[in-house]
C-alpha positions as CSV (number, residue, x, y, z in Angstrom):
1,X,0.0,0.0,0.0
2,X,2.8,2.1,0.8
3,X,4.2,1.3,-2.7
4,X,1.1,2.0,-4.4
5,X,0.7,5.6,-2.0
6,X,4.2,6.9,-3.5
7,X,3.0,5.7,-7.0
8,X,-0.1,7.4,-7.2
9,X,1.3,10.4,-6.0
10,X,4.4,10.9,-8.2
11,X,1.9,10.7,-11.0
12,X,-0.5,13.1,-10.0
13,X,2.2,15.9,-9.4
14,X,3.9,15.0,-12.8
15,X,0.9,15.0,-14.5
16,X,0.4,18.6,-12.9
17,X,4.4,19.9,-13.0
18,X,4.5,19.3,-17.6
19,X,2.2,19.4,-20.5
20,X,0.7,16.0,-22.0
21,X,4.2,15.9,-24.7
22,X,6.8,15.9,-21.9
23,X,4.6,14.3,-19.2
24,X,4.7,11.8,-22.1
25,X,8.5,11.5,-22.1
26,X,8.1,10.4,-18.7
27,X,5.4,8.1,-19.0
28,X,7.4,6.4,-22.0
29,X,11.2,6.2,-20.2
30,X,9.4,5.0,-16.8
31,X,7.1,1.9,-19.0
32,X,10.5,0.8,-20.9
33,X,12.9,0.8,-17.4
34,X,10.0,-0.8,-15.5
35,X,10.2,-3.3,-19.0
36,X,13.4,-4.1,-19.3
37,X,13.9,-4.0,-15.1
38,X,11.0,-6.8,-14.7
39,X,12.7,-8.7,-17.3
40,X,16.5,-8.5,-15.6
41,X,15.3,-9.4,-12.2
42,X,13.0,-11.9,-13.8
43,X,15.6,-14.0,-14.2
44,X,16.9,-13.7,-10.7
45,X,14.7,-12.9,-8.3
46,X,12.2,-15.7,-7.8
47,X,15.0,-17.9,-8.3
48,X,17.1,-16.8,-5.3
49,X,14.1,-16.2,-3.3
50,X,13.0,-19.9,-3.8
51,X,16.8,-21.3,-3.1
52,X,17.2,-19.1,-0.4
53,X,14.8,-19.4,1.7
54,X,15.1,-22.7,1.4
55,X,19.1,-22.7,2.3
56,X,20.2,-25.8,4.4
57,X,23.3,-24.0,6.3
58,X,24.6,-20.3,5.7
59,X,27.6,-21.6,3.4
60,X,24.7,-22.7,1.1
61,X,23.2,-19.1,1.6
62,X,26.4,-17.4,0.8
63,X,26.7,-19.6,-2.3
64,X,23.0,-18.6,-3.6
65,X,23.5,-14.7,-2.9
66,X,26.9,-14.6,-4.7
67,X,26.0,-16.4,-8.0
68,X,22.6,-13.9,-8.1
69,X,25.1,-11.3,-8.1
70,X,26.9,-12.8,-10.8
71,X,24.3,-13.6,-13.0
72,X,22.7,-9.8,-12.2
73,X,26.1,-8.1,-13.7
74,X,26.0,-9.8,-16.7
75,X,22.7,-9.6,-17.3
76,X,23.4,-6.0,-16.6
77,X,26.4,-5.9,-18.7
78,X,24.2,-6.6,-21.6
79,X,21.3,-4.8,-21.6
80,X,23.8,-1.8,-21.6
81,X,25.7,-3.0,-25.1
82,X,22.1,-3.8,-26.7
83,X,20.2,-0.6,-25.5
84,X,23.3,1.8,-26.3
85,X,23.9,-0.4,-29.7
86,X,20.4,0.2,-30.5
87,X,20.7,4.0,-29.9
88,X,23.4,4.5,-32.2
89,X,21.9,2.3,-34.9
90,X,18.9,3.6,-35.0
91,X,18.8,7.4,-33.6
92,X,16.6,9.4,-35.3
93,X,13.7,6.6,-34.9
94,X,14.4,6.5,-31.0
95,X,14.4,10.4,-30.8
96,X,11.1,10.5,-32.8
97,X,9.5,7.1,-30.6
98,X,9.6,9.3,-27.4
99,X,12.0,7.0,-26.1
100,X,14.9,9.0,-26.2
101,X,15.9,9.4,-22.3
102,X,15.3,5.7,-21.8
103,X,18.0,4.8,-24.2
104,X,20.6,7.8,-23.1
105,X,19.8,7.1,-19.5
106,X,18.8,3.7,-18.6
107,X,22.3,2.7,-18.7
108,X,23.5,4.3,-16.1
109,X,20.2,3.4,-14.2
110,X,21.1,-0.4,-14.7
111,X,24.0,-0.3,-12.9
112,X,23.2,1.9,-9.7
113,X,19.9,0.3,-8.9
114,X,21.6,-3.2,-9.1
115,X,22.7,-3.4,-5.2
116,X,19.4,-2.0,-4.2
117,X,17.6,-5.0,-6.3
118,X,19.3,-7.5,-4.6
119,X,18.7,-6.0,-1.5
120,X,14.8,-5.9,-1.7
121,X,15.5,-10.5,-3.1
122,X,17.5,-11.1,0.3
123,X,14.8,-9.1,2.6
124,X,12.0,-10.9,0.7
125,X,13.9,-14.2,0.8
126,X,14.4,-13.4,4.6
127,X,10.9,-12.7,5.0
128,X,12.4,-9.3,6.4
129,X,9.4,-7.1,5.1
130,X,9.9,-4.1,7.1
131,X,13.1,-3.5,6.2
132,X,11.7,-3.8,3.2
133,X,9.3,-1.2,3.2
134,X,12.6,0.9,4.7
135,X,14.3,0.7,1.9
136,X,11.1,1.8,-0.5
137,X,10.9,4.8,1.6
138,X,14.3,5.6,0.8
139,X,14.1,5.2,-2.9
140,X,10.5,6.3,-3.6
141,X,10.4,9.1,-0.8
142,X,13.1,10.6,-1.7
143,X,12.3,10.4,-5.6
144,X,8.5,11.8,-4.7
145,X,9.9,14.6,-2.3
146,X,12.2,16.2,-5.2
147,X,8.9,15.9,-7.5
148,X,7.3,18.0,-4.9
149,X,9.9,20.6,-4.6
150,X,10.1,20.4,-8.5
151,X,6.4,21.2,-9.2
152,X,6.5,24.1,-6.4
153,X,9.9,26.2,-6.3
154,X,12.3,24.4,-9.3
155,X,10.2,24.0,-12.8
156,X,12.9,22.0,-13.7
157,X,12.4,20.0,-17.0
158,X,11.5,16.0,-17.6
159,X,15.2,15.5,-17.7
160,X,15.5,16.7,-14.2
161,X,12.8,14.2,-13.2
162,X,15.2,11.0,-14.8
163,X,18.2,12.3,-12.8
164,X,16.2,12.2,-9.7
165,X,14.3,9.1,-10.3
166,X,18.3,7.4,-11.2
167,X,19.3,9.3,-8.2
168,X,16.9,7.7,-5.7
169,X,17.5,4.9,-6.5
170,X,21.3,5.6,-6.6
171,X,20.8,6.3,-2.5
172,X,18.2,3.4,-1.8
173,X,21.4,1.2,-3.4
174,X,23.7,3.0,-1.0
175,X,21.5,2.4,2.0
176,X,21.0,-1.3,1.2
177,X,25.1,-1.5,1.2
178,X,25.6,0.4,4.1
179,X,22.8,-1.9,6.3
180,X,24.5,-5.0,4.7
181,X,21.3,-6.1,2.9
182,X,22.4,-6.1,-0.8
183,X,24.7,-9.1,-0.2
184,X,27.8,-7.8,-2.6
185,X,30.2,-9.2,-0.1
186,X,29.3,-13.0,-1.4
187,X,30.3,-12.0,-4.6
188,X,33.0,-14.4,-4.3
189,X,30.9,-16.9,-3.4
190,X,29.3,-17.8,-6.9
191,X,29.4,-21.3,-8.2
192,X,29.0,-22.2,-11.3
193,X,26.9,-24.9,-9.9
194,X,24.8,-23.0,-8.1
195,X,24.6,-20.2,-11.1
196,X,23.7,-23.1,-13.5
197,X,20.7,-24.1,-11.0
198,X,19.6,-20.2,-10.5
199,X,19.4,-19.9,-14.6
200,X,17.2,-23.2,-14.6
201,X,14.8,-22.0,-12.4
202,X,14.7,-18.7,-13.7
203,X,14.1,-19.3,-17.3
204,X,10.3,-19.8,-16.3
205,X,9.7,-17.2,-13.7
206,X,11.6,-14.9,-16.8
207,X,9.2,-15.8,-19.4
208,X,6.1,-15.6,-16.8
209,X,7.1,-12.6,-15.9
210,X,7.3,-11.0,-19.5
211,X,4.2,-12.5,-20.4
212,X,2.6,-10.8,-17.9
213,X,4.6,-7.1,-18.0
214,X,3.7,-7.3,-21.7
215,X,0.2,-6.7,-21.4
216,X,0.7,-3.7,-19.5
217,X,3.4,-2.4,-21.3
218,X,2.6,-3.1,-24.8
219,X,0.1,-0.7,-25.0
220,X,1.7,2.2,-24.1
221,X,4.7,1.9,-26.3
222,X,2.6,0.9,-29.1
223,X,0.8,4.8,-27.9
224,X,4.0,6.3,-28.1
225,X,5.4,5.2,-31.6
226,X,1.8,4.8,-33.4
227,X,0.2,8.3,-31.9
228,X,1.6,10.6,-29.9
229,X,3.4,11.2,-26.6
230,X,0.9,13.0,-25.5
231,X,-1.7,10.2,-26.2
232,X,0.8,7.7,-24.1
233,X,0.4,10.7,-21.2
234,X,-3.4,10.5,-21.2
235,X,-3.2,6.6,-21.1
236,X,-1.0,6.5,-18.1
237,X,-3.1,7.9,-15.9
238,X,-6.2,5.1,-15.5
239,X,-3.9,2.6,-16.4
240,X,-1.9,3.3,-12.8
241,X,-5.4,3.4,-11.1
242,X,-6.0,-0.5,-12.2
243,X,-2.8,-1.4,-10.9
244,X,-4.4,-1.1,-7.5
245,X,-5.9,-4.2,-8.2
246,X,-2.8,-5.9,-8.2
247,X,-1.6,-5.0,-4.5
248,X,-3.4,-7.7,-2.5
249,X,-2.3,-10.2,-5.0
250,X,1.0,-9.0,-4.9
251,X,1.4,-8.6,-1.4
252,X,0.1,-12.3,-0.4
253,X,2.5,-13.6,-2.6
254,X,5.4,-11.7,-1.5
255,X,4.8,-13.5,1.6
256,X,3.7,-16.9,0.8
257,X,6.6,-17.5,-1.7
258,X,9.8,-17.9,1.3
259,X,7.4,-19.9,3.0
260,X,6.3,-22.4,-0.2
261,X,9.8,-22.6,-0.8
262,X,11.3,-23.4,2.4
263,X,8.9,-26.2,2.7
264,X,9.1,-27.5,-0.9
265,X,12.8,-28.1,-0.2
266,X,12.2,-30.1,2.8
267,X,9.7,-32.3,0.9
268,X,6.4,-31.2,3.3
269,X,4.2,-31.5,0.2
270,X,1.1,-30.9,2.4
271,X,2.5,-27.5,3.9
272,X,3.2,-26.6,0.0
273,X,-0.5,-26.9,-0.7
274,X,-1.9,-25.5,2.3
């Protein structure tokens, strides 16, 4: 709810602080991170949660963290040569698309909000979910407190709005270092078995995970290249209102998940189904 608070409200003031063509920027750079972010931690997150939380002995722990890390890097390492490859290639279609500050930008995005990802798999995995909703403050306060200022005293421009929105981020990453929740220090502990094991579970949760971001994404980029970003801003605005449907869902199977897991690798069948 909390989430979903900080969501609604950052695009009420945005919606408020531009016109509908660079309100539409926004709307388009925030659908293709939130895109290609579902699809990176797609392939981790569930994953690590599930092994995890199901971890016989802290070595095996250590093992799990440290090989998500690994597999987050590269995965991070490569959406940066294909999104900056496909800028260069093809500029004046991106600059036309409204896409233009995802491509210059979400590179540097990719790699500062990598140790605050992490973070937020380990505190689900631990079933910590108030340091959880810590860490959300930090990056979503923080972003929606600079809109606020924005929209008052600044007038700054959408461009503004990306640094800050990279920015918080930036500092929820920091804090989830700092605490000693983002797990960097078991970098060293990857396996290549237990990497190999991550990828094999992931594969699924990856393509699920798509599927499902697809239909909410779809339409809006299909908005911003077919009409106009302005017709992409108007769309935005319902479309975040239905995502309230979404939080009870969301928020019982943050929960369950550590727990289904823990007991699906000790074999309680029963407790899985209950």
């Amino acid at each position: 709810m909390i989430f979903a608070v900080f969501g609604f409200a950052s695009i009420f003031i945005l919606a408020r602080s531009f016109g509908k063509d660079m309100f539409g920027e926004w709307v388009m750079y925030i659908t293709a991170v939130s895109f290609v972010e579902m699809a990176r931690i797609g392939l981790t997150r569930t994953a690590v949660v599930k092994f995890l939380a199901g971890a016989q002995s802290d070595d095996e722990g250590h093992e799990i963290i440290g090989s998500g890390w690994v597999i987050e890097i590269a995965l991070t390492i490569v959406f940066i040569i294909l999104v900056y490859s496909s800028y260069l290639i093809f500029p004046t279609a991106i600059s036309e698309s409204g896409f233009r500050l995802f491509f210059i930008w979400y590179p540097l995005m990719a790699i500062l909000v990598t140790p605050f990802n992490n973070s937020l798999t380990i505190l689900q995995a631990k079933q910590k979910f108030g340091s959880i909703i810590s860490l959300r403050l930090v990056s979503m306060g923080s972003f929606v407190l600079f809109i606020i200022v924005n929209y008052f005293f600044l007038k700054l421009s959408v461009r503004y709005i990306v640094f800050a929105h990279i920015g918080s981020n930036a500092l929820a990453s920091i804090f989830g270092i700092i605490m000693g929740w983002s797990g960097m220090v078991q970098l060293f502990n990857a396996r290549k078995k237990r990497i190999l094991e991550l990828l094999n579970f992931g594969k699924f949760s990856l393509g699920t995970l798509i599927g499902s971001n697809l239909l909410k994404s779809s339409d809006t980029i299909l908005l911003g290249i077919m009409m106009t970003k302005a017709d992409a801003a108007i769309y935005a605005i319902p479309i975040k209102l239905i995502e309230v449907l979404e939080i009870p869902l969301r928020s019982f199977i943050a929960v369950a998940l550590p727990r289904m897991s823990r007991e699906s690798r000790l074999g309680n069948k029963e407790e899985v189904k209950n």
